[in-house]
C-alpha positions as MATLAB code, in Angstrom:
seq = 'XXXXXXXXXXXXXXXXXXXXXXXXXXXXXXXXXXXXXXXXXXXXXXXXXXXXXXXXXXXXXXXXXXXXXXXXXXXXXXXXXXXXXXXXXXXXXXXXXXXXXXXXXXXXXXXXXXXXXXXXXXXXXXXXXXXXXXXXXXXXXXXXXXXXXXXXXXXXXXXXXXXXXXXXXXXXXXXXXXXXXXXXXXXXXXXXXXXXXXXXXXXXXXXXXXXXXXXXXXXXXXXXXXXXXXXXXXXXXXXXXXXXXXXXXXXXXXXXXXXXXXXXXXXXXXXXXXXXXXXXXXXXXXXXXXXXXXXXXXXXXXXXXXXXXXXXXXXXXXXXXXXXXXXXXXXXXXXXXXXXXXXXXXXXXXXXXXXXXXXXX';
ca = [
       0.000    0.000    0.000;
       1.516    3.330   -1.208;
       1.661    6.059    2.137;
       2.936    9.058    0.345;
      -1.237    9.696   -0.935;
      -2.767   12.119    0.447;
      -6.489   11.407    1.806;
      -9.060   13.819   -0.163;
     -10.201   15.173    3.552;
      -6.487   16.305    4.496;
      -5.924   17.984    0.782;
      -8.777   19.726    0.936;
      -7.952   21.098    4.551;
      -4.573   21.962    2.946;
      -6.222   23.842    0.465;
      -8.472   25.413    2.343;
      -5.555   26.533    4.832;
      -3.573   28.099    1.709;
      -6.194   29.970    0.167;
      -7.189   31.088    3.678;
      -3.841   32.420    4.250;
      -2.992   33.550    1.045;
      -6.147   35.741    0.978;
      -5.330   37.261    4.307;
      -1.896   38.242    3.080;
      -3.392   39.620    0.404;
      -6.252   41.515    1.793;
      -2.526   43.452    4.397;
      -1.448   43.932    1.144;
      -4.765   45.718   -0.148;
      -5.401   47.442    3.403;
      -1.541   49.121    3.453;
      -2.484   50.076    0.079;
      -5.573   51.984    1.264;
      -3.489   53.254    4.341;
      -0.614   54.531    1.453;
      -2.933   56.448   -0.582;
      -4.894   58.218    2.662;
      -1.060   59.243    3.851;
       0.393   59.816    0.427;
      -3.076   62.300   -1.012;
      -2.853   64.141    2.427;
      -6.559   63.472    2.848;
      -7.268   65.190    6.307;
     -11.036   64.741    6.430;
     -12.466   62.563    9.542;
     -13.680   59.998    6.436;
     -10.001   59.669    4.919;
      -8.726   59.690    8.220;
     -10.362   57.291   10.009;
     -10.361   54.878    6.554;
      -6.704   55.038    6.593;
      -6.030   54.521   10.074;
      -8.928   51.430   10.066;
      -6.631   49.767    7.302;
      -3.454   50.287    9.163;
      -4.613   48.437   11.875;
      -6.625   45.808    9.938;
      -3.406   45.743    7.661;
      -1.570   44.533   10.770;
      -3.842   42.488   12.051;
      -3.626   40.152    8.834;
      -0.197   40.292    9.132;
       0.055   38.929   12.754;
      -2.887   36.375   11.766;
      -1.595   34.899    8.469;
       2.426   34.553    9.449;
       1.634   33.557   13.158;
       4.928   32.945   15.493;
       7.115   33.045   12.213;
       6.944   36.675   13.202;
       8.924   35.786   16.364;
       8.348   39.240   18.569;
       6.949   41.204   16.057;
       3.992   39.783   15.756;
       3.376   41.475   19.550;
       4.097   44.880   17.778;
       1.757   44.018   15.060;
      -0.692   43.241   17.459;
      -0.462   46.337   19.175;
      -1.109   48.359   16.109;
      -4.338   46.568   15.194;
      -5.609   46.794   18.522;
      -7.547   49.990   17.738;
      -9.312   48.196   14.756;
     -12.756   47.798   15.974;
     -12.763   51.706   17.535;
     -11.789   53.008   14.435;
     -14.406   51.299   12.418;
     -16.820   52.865   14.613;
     -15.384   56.298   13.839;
     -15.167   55.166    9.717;
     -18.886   54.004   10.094;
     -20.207   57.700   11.658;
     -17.665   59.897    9.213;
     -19.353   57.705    6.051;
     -22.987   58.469    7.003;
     -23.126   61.457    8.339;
     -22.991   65.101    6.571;
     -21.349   66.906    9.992;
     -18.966   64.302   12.239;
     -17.330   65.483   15.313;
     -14.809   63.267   17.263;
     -14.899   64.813   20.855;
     -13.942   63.773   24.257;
     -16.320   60.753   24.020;
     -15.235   59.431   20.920;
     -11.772   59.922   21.945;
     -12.007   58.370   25.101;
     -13.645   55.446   23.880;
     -10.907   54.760   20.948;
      -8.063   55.333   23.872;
     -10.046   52.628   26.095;
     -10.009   50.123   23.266;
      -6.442   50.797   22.255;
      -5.041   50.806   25.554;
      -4.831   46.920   26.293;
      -3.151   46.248   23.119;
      -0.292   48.986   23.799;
       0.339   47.992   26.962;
       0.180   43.928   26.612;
       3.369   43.589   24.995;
       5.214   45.674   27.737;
       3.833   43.628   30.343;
       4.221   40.251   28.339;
       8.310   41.085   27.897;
       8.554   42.452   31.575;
       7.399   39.008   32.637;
       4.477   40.833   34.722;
       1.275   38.671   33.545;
      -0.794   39.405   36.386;
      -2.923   41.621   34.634;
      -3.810   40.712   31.012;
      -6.708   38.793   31.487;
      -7.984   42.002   32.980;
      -6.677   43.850   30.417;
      -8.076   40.926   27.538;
     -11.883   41.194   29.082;
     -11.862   45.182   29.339;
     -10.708   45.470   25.448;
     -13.559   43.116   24.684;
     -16.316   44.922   26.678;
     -15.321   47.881   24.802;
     -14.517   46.613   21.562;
     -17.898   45.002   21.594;
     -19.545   48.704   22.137;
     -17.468   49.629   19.358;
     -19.218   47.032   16.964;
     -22.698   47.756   18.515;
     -22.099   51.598   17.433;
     -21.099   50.889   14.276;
     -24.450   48.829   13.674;
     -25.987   52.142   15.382;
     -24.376   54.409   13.220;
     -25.553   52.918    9.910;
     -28.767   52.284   10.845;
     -29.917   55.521   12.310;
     -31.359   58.066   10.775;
     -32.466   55.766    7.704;
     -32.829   57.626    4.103;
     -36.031   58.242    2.677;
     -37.384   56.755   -0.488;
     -36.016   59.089   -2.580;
     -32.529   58.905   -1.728;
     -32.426   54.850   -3.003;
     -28.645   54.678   -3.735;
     -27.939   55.793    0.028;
     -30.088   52.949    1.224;
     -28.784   50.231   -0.664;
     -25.365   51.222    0.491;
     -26.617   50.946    3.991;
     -28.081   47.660    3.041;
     -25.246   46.244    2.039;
     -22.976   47.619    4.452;
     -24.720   46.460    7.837;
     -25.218   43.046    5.672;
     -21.456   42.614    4.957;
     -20.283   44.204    8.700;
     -23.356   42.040   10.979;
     -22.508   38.825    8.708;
     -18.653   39.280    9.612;
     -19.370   39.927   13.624;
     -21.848   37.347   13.550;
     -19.013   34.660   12.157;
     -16.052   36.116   13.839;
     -17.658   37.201   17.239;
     -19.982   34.513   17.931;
     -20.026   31.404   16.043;
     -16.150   31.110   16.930;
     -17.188   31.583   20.727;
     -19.335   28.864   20.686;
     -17.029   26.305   21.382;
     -18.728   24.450   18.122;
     -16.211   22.149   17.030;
     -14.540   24.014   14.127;
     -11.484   22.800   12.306;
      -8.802   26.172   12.496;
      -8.275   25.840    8.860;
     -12.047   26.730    8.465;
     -11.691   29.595   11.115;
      -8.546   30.852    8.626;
     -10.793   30.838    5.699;
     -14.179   32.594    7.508;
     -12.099   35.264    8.604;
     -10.240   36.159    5.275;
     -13.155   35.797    3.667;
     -14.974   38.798    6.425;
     -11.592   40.608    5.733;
     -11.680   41.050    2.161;
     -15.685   41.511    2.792;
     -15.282   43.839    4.790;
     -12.387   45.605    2.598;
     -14.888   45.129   -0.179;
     -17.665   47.171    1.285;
     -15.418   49.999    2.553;
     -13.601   50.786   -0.212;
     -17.243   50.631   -2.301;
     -18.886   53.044    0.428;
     -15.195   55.736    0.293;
     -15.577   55.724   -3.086;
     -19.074   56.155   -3.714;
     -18.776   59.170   -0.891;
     -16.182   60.575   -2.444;
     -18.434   61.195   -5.639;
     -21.787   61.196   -3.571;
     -20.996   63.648   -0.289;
     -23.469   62.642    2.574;
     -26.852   64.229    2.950;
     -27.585   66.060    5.438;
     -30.632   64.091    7.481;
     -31.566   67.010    9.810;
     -34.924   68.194    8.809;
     -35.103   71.978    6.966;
     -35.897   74.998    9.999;
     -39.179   76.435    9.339;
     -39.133   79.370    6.611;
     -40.015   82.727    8.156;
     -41.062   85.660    5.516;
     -37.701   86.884    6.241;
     -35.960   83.479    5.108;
     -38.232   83.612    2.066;
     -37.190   87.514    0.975;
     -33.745   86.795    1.700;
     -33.448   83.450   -0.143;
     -35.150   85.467   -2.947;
     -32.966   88.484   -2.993;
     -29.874   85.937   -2.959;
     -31.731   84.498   -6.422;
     -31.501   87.771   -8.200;
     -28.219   89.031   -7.223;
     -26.672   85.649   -8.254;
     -28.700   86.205  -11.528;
     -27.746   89.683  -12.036;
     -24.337   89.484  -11.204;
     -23.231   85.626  -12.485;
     -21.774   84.878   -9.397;
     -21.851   81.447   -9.363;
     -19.667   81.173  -12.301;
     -16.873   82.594   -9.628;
     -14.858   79.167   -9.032;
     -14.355   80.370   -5.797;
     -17.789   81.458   -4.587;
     -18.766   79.845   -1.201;
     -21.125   80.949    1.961;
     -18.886   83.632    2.872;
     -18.505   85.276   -0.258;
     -22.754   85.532   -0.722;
     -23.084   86.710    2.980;
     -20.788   89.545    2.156;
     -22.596   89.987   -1.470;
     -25.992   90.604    0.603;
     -24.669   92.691    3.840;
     -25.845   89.475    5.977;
     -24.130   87.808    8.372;
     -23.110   84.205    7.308;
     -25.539   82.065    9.541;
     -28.698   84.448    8.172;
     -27.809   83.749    4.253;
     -27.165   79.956    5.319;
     -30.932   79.838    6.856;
     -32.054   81.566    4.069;
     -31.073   79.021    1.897;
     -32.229   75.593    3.565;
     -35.145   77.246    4.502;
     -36.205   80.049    2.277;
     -35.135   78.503   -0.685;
     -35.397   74.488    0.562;
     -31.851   73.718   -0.960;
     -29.936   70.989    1.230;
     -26.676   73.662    1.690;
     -25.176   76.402   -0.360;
     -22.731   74.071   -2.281;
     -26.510   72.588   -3.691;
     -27.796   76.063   -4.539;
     -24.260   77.147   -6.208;
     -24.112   73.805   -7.961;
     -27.481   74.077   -9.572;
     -27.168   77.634  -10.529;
     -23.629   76.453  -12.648;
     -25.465   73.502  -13.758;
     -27.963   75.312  -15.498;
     -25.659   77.783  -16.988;
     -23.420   74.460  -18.029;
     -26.877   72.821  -20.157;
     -27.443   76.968  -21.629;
     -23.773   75.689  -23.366;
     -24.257   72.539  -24.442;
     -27.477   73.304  -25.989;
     -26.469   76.245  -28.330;
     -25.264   75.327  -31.190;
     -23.074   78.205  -31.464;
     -21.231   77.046  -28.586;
     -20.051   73.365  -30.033;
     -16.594   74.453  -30.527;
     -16.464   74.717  -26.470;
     -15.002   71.315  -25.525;
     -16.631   69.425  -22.301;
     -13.194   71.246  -19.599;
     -14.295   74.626  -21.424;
     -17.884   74.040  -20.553;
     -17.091   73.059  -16.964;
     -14.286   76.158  -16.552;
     -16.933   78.754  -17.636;
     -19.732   77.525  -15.583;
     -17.603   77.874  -12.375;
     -16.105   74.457  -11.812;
     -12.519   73.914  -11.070;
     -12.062   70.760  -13.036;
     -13.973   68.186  -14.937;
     -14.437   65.555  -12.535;
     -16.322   67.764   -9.658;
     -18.354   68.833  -12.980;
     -19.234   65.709  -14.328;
     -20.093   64.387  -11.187;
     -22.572   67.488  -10.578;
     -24.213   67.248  -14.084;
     -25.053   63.782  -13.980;
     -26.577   64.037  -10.176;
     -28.796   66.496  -11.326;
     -29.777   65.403  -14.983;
     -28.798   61.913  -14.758;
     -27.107   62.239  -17.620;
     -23.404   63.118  -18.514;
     -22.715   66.660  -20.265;
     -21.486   64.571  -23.383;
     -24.457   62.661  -23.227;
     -26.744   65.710  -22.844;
     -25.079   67.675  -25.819;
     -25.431   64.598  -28.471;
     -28.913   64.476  -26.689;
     -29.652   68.195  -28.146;
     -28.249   66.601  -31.583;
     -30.725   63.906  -31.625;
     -33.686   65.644  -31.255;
     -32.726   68.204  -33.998;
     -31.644   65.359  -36.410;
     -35.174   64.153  -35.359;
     -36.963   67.315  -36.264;
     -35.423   67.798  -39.080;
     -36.081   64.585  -40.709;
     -40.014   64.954  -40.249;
];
């Protein structure tokens, strides 16, 4: 009888091992990617932020995971740095779904909390002074487990109306993706069910790159789609409603939304009214959702004035977006199509069509 075959149940739990590991390793690979671009764009919003520091730690994690003890100490440092995963995903989860996101003393106390354990663990665990990391073990997972529960919170709350249909599939399939993964890593692996560890390998690369999956959907889709802003519009007084109109023909009168620098500020001072007054005026007077909505619309509508006279074709698509106030293309394409769900390209052979169309009959 030949003893070098290997039975079908232990290649397929060698399988299952590699591509367990392997897709661990990759998804560091992916998450230091993620963490790269955050440090190397110099994004310093609370959504870049907290993305970049979330794959850092995850990054780590993976690391520590997929190359075990081959790590020899290093894998204590590793495991330091990913203790703040869990926190930080909290902080990720409220900067993705919310228009304003402030991380004060709460939020910050709570991260510290969670990271705490894992920075000091290692300095205990080389002093030879175990006494307290159990203690240490069971506070991290109290709070880490808050952490999670927030993060459900955070998506969930403050659900989009009908209307807004693209927001609430991304919530969808963000709490489906995030719950799934807890429910997996969190609890079925702490029911003492008897679970090979090769399988445990797999189920958690498999919520890694999930989870990686979902995230870098939802940073890109806000990055193109900024967040809404839930809080219902103030009640219009007649003064809103004057005001909103007197900001309507001064920015018709004097073009001032094709300024690529026009913001709040610059209408407040345009109108002799104080900042907060114009900003009122606006969400309530004139029921836009801010002034970068109002400003947009206004350049928008000069934009399709272009692209529908026919005296204007030589104008490529940049020329078109420079003289209706945008910066670049991008912002402007991005603009045109959220409020005409179309592109400008699209809109302009549009206008062709239906001459082509009229002239033919």
């Amino acid at each position: 009888m030949r003893t070098d075959i290997v039975a079908p149940d232990a290649r397929w739990t060698i399988v299952m091992l590699a591509f367990g590991l392997g897709l661990k390793l990759f998804c560091a690979i992916w998450a230091a990617a993620w963490a790269g671009w955050v440090l190397m764009r110099g994004q310093r919003t609370p959504l870049h932020l907290s993305w970049g520091v979330f794959t850092l730690c995850m990054g780590a994690l993976l690391v520590a995971e997929g190359l075990g003890n081959s790590l020899g100490s290093a894998r204590l440092w590793l495991l330091m740095l990913s203790g703040g995963t869990c926190s930080v995903f909290w902080l990720f989860t409220r900067a993705l779904f919310h228009k304003t996101t402030a991380f004060g003393p709460f939020e910050l106390a709570l991260v510290a909390g969670i990271i705490a354990p894992s920075m000091i663990k290692p300095v205990l665990i080389i002093s030879g002074f175990d006494a307290p990391i159990d203690i240490l073990v069971n506070a991290q997972t109290m709070l880490s487990s808050t952490a999670l529960m927030l993060s459900v919170w955070e998506a969930a709350r403050n659900w989009p109306s009908a209307e807004h249909m693209n927001e609430r599939r991304l919530r969808i399939g963000y709490l489906a993706v995030f719950c799934s993964g807890v429910f997996l890593c969190a609890i079925v692996f702490n029911t003492g069910a008897p679970i090979s560890p090769q399988l445990v390998t797999l189920i958690e690369a498999l919520c890694a790159a999930a989870i990686l999956t979902v995230g870098s959907v939802a940073i890109v889709y806000r990055h193109a789609h900024p967040a809404p802003d839930w809080r219902p519009a103030p009640e219009a007084t007649e003064t809103d409603v004057q005001l909103g109109q007197r900001l309507i023909r001064l920015m018709d009168r004097e073009q001032l939304h094709l300024d690529p620098d026009l913001n709040l500020r610059c209408l407040a001072q345009a109108l002799g009214e104080p900042p907060n007054k114009v900003s009122r005026a606006i969400t309530a007077g004139l029921k836009a959702a801010n002034v970068n909505q109002l400003i947009n619309a206004r350049r928008i509508a000069h934009a399709q004035s272009l692209l529908t006279d026919p005296d204007k074709d030589s104008l490529t698509i940049l020329q078109v977006a420079l003289e209706s106030g945008f910066n670049s293309i991008g912002p402007f394409n991005r603009a045109f199509k959220a409020l005409t769900d179309q592109t400008p390209r699209d809109y302009r052979r549009g206008r062709d069509r239906a001459s082509e169309a009229l002239a033919a009959e």
